[in-house]
ZADREN-260643 format. One line per field, with one value per atom (N, C-alpha, C): residue in one letter; x, y, z; atom name. Coordinates in Angstrom, 3 decimals. Example, Ala and Ser with C-alpha at 12.3 -4.5 7.8 and 13.67 -1.06 7.14 Angstrom:
<sites>
resn = A | A | A | S | S | S
c1 = 13.190 | 12.300 | 13.200 | 12.850 | 13.670 | 12.900
c2 = -5.690 | -4.500 | -3.300 | -2.250 | -1.060 | 0.030
c3 = 7.800 | 7.800 | 7.800 | 7.080 | 7.140 | 7.870
name = N | CA | C | N | CA | C
</sites>
This chain:
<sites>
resn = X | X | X | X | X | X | X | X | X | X | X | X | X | X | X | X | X | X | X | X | X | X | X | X | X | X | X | X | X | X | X | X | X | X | X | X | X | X | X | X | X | X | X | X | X | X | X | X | X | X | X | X | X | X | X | X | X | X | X | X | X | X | X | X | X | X | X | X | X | X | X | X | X | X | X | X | X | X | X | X | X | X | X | X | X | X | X | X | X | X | X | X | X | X | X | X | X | X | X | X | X | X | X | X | X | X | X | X | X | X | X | X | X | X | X | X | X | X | X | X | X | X | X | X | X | X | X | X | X | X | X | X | X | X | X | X | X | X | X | X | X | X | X | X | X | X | X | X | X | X | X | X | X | X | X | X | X | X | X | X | X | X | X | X | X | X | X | X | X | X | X | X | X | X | X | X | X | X | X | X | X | X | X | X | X | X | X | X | X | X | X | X | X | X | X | X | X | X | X | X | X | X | X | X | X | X | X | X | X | X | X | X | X | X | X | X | X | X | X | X | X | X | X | X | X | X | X | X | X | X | X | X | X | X | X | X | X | X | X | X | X | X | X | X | X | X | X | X | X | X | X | X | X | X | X | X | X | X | X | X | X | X | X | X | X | X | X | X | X | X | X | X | X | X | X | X | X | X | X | X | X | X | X | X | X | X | X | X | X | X | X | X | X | X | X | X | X | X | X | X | X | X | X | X | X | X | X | X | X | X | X | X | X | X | X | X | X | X | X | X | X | X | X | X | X | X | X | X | X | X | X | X | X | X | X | X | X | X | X | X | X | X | X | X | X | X | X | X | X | X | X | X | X | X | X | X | X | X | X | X | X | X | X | X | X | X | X | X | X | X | X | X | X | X | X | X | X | X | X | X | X | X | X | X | X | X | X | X | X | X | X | X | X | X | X | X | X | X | X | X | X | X
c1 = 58.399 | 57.155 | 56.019 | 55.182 | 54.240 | 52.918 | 52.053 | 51.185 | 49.786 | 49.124 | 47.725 | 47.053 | 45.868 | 45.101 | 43.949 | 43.376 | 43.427 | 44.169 | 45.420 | 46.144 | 46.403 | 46.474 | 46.457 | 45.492 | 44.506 | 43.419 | 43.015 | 43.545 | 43.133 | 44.964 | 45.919 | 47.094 | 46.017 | 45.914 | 45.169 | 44.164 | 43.295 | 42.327 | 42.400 | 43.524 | 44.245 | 44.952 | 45.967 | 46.508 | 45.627 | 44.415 | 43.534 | 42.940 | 42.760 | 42.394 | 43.509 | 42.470 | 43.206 | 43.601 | 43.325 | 43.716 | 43.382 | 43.699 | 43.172 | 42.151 | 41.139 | 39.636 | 39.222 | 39.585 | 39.186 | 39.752 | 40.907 | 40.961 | 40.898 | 40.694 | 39.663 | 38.046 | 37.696 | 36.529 | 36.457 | 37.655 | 37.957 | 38.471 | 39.246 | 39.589 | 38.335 | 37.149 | 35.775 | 35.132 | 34.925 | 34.696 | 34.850 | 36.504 | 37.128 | 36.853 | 36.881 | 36.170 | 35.158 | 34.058 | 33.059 | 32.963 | 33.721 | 34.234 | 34.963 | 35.047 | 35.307 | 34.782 | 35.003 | 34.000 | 33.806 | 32.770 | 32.491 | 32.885 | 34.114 | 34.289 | 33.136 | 32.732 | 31.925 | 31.900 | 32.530 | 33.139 | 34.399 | 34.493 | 36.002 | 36.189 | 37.307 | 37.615 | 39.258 | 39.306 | 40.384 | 41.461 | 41.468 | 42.623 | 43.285 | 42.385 | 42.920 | 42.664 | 42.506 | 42.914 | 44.036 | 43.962 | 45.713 | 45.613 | 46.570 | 47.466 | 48.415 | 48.563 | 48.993 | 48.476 | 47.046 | 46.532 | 45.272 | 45.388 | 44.705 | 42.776 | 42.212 | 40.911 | 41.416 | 40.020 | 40.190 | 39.942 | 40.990 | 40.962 | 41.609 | 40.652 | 40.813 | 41.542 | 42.267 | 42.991 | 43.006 | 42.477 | 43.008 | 43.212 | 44.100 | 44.622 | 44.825 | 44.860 | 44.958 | 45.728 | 46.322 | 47.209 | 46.634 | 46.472 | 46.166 | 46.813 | 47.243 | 47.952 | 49.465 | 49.987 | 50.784 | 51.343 | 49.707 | 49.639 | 48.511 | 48.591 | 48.272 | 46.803 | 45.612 | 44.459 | 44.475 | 43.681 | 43.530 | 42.546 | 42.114 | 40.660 | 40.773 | 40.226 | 40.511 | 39.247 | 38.691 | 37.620 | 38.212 | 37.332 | 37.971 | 36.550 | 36.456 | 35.250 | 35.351 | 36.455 | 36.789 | 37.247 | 36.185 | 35.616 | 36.755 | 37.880 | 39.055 | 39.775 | 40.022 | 40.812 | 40.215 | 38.967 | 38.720 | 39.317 | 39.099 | 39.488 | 41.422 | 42.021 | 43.427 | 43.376 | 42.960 | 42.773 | 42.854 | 41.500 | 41.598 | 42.515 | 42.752 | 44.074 | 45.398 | 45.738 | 46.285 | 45.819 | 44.665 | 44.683 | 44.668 | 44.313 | 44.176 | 46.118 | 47.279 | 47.946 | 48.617 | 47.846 | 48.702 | 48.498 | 47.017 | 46.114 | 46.520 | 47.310 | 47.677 | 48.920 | 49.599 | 51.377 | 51.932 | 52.585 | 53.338 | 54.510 | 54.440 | 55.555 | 57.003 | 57.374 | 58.529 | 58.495 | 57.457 | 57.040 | 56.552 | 55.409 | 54.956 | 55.937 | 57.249 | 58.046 | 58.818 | 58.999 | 59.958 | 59.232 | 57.715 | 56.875 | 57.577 | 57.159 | 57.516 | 56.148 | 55.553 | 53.724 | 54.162 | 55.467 | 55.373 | 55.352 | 56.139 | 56.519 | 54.801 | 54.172 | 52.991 | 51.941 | 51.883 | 50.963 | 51.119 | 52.756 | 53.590 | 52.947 | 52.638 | 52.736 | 51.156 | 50.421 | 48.951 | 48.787 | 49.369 | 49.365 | 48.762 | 49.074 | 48.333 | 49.291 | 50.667 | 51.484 | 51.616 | 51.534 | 51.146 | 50.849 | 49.389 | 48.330 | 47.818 | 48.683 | 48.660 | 49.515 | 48.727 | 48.877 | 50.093 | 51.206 | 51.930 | 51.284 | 49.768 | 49.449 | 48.791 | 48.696 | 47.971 | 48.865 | 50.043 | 51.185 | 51.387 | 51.881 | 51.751 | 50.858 | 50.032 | 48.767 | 48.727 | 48.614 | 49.397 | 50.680 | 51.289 | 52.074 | 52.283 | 51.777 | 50.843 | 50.505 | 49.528 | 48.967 | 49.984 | 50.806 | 51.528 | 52.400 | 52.761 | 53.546 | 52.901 | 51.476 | 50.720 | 50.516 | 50.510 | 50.780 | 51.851 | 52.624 | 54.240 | 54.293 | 53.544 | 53.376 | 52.570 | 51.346 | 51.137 | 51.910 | 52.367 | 52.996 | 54.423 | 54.934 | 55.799 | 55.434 | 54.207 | 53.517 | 52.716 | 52.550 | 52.355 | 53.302
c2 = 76.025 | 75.429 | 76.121 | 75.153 | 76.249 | 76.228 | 77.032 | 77.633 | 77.093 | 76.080 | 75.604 | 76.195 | 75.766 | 76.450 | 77.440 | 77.566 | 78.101 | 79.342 | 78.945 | 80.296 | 81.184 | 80.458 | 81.158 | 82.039 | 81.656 | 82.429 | 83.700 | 83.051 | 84.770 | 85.347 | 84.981 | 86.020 | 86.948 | 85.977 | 86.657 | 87.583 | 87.860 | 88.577 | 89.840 | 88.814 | 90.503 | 91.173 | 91.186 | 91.646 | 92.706 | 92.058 | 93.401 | 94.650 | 94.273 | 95.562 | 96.209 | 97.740 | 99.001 | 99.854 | 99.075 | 99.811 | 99.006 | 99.278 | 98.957 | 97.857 | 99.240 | 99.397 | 97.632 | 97.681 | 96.850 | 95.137 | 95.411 | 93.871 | 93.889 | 95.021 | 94.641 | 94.007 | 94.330 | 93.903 | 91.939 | 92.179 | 91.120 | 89.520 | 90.140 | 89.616 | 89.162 | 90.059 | 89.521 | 88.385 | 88.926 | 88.042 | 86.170 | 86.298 | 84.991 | 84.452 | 85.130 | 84.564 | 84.149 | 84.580 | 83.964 | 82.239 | 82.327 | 80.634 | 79.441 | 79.857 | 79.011 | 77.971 | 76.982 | 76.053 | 75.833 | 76.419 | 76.072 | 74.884 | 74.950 | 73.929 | 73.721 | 71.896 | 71.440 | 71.516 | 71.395 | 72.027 | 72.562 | 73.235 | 74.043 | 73.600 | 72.820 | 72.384 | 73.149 | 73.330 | 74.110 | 73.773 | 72.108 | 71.983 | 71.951 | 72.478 | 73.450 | 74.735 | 75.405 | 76.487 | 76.870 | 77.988 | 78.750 | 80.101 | 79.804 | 80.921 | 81.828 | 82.935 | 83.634 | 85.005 | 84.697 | 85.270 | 86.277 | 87.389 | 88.347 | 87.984 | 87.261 | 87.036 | 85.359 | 85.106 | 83.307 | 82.738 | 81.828 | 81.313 | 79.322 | 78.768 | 77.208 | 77.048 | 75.685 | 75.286 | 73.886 | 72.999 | 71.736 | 71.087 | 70.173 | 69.407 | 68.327 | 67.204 | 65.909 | 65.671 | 64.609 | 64.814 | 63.196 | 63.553 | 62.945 | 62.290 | 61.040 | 60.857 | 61.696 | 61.924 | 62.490 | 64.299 | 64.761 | 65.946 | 66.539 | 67.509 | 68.341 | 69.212 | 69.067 | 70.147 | 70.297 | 71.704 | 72.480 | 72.774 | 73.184 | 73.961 | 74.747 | 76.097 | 77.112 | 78.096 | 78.602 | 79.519 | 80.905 | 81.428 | 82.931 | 83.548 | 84.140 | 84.577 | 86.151 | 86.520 | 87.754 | 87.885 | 88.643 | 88.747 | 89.119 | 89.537 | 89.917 | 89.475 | 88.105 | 87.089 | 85.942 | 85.922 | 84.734 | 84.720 | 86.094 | 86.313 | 86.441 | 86.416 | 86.170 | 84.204 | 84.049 | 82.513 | 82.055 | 82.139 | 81.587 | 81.695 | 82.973 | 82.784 | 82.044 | 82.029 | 81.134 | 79.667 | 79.218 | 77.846 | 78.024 | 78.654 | 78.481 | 78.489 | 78.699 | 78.748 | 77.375 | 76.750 | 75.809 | 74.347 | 74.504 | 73.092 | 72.174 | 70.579 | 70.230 | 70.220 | 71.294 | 70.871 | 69.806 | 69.260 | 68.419 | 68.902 | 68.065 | 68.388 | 69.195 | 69.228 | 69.252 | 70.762 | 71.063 | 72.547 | 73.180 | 72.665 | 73.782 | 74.280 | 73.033 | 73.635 | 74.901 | 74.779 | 75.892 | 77.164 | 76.820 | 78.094 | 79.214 | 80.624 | 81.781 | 82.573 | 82.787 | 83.318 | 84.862 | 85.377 | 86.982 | 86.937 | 86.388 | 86.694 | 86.634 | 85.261 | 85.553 | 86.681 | 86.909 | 88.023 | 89.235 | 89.211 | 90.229 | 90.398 | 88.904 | 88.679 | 89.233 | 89.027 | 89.864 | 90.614 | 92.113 | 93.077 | 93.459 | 93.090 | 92.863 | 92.678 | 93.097 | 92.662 | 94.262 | 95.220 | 96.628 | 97.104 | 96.287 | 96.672 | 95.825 | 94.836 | 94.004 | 94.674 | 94.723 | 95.124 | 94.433 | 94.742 | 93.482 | 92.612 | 92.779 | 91.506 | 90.849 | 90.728 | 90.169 | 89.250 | 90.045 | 89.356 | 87.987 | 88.685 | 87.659 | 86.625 | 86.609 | 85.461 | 85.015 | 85.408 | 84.174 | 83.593 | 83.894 | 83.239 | 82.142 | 82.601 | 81.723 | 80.189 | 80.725 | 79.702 | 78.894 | 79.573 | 78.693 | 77.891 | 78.297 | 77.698 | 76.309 | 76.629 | 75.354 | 74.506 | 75.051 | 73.584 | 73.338 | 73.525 | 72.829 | 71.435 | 72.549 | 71.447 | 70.414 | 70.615 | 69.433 | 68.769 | 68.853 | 68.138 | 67.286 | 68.083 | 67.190 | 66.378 | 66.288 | 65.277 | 64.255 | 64.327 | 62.817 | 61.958
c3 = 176.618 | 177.053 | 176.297 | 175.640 | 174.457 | 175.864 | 174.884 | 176.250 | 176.243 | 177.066 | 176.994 | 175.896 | 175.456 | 174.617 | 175.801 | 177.107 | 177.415 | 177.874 | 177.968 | 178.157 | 177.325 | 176.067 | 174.667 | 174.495 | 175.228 | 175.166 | 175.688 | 176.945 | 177.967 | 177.192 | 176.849 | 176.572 | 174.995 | 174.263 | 173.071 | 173.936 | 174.456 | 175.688 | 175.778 | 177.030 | 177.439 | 177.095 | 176.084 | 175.443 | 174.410 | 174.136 | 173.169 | 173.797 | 175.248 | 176.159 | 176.114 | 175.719 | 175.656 | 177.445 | 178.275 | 179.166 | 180.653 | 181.772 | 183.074 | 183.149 | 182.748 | 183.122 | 182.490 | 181.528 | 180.116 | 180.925 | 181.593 | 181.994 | 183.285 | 184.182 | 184.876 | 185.054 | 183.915 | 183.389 | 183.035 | 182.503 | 181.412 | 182.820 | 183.814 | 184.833 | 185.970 | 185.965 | 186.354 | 186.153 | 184.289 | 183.322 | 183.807 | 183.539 | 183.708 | 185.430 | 186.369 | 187.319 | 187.253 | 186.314 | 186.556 | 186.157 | 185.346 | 184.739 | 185.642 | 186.790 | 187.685 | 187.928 | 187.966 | 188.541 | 190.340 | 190.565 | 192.021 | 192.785 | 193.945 | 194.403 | 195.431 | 195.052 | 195.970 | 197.247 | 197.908 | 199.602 | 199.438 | 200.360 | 201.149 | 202.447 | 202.059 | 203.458 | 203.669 | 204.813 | 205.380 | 205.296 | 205.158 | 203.898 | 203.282 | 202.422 | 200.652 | 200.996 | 202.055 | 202.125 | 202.064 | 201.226 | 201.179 | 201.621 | 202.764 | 203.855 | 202.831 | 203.447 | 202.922 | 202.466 | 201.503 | 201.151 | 201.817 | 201.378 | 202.430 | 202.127 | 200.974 | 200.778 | 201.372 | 200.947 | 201.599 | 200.356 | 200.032 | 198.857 | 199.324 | 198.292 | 198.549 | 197.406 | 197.495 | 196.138 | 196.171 | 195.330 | 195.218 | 193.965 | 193.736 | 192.666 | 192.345 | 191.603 | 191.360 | 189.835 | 190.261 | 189.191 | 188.271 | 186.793 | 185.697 | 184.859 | 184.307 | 183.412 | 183.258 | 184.308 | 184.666 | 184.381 | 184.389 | 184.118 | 185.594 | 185.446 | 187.126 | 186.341 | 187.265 | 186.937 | 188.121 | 188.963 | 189.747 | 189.692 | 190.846 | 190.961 | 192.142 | 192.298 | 193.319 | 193.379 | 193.903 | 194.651 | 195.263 | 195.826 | 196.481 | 196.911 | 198.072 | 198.190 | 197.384 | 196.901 | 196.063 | 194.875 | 194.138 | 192.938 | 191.910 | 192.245 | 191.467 | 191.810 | 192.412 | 193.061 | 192.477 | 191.970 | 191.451 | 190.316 | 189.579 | 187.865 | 188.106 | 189.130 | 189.187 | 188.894 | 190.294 | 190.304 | 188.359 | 188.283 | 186.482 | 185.418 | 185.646 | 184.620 | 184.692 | 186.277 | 186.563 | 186.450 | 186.549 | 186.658 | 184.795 | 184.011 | 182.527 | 181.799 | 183.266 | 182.364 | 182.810 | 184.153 | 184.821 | 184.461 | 184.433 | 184.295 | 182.560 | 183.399 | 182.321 | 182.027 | 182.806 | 182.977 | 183.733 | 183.714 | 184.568 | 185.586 | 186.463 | 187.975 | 187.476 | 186.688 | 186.000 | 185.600 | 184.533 | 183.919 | 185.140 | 185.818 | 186.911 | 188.169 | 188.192 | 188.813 | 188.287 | 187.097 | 186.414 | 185.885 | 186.211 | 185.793 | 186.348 | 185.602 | 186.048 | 186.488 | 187.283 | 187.961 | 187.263 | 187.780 | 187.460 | 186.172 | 185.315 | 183.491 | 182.916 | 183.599 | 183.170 | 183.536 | 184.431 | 184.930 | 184.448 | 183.842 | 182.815 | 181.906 | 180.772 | 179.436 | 179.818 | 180.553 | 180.456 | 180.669 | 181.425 | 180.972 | 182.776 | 183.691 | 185.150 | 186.433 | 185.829 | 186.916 | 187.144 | 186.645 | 187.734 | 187.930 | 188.163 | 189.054 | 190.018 | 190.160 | 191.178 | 192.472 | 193.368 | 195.041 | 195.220 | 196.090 | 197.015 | 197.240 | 197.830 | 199.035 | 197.594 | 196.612 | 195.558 | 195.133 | 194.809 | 194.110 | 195.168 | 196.563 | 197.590 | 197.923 | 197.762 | 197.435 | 196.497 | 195.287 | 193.855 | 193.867 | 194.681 | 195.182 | 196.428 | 197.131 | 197.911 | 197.715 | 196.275 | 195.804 | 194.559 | 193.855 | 193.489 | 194.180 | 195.926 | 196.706 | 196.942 | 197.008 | 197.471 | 196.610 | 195.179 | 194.063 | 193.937 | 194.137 | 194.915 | 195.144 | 196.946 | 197.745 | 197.414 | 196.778 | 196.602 | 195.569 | 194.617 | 193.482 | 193.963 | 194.974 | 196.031 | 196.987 | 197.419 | 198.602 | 197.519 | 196.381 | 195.265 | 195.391
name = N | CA | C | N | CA | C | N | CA | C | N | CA | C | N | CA | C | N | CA | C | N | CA | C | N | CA | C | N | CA | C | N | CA | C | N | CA | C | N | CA | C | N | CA | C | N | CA | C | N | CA | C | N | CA | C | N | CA | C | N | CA | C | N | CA | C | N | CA | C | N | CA | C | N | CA | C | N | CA | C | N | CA | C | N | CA | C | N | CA | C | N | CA | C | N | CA | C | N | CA | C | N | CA | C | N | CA | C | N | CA | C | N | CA | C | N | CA | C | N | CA | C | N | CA | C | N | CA | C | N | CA | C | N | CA | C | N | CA | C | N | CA | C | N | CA | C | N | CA | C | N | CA | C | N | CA | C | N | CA | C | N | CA | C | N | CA | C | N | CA | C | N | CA | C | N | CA | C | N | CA | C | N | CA | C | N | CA | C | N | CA | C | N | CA | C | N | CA | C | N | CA | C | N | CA | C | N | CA | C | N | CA | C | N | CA | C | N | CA | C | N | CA | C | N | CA | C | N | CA | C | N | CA | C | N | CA | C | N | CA | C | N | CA | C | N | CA | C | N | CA | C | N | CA | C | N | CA | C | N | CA | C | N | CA | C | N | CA | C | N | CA | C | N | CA | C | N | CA | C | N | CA | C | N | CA | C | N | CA | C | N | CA | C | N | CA | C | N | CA | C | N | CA | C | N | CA | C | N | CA | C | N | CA | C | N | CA | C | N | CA | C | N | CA | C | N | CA | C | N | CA | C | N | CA | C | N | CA | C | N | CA | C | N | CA | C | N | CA | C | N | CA | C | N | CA | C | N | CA | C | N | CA | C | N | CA | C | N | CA | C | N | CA | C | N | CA | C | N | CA | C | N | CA | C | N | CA | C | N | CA | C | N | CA | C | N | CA | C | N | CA | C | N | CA | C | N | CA | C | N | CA | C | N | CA | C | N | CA | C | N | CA | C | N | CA | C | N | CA | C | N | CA | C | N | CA | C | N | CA | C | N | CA | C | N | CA | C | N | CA | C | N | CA | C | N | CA | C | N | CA | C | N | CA | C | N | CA | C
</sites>
């Protein structure tokens, strides 16, 4: 599965930070690129997760975009990279995605908390679900 041109992007990214600090920074950054969802309705809230985070999706020409929020600032910059590696796959690929290999390939899977890991997960549970309730 080759990799969005967003994802290409934040892997090229993060991969050049020399350390932590650097994609922690860099993981801010990309939160800020979110696009503000117009309401939060409870919903698209996704359980699980220890911040409060919304998620919703619609599926395109038979490809899936996402959009997700977080009232937390290093949960948003999780959120994005995820939606930069998701948005644009189809039911098929996002089922067979791997969340850890990627969070791997960026250099962020250890320094991710349990309850972090557990909430991106979370949220990939819930684009699941929705991609199975289409």
């Amino acid at each position: 599965m080759s990799l969005p041109d967003n994802a290409r992007e934040a892997l090229e990214a993060f991969n050049a930070c020399a350390g932590w600090e650097q994609r922690a920074r860099l993981l801010m950054h990309w939160g800020e690129r979110l696009e503000p969802l117009p309401e939060r309705h409870e919903a698209d809230r996704v359980h699980g997760c220890e911040s409060q985070v919304w998620l919703n999706g619609e599926q395109r020409d038979g490809h899936w975009h996402f959009r997700a929020s977080s009232d937390a600032r290093l949960i948003r910059g999780l959120l994005a990279v995820l939606l930069a590696r998701v948005n644009g796959l189809n039911a098929t690929e996002l089922a067979s995605l791997d969340i850890s290999d990627w969070f791997a390939q960026l250099g962020l899977s250890r320094q991710l908390s349990p309850s972090r890991a557990s909430g991106m997960n979370a949220v990939v549970q819930q684009m699941r679900q929705l991609i199975e309730a289409d």
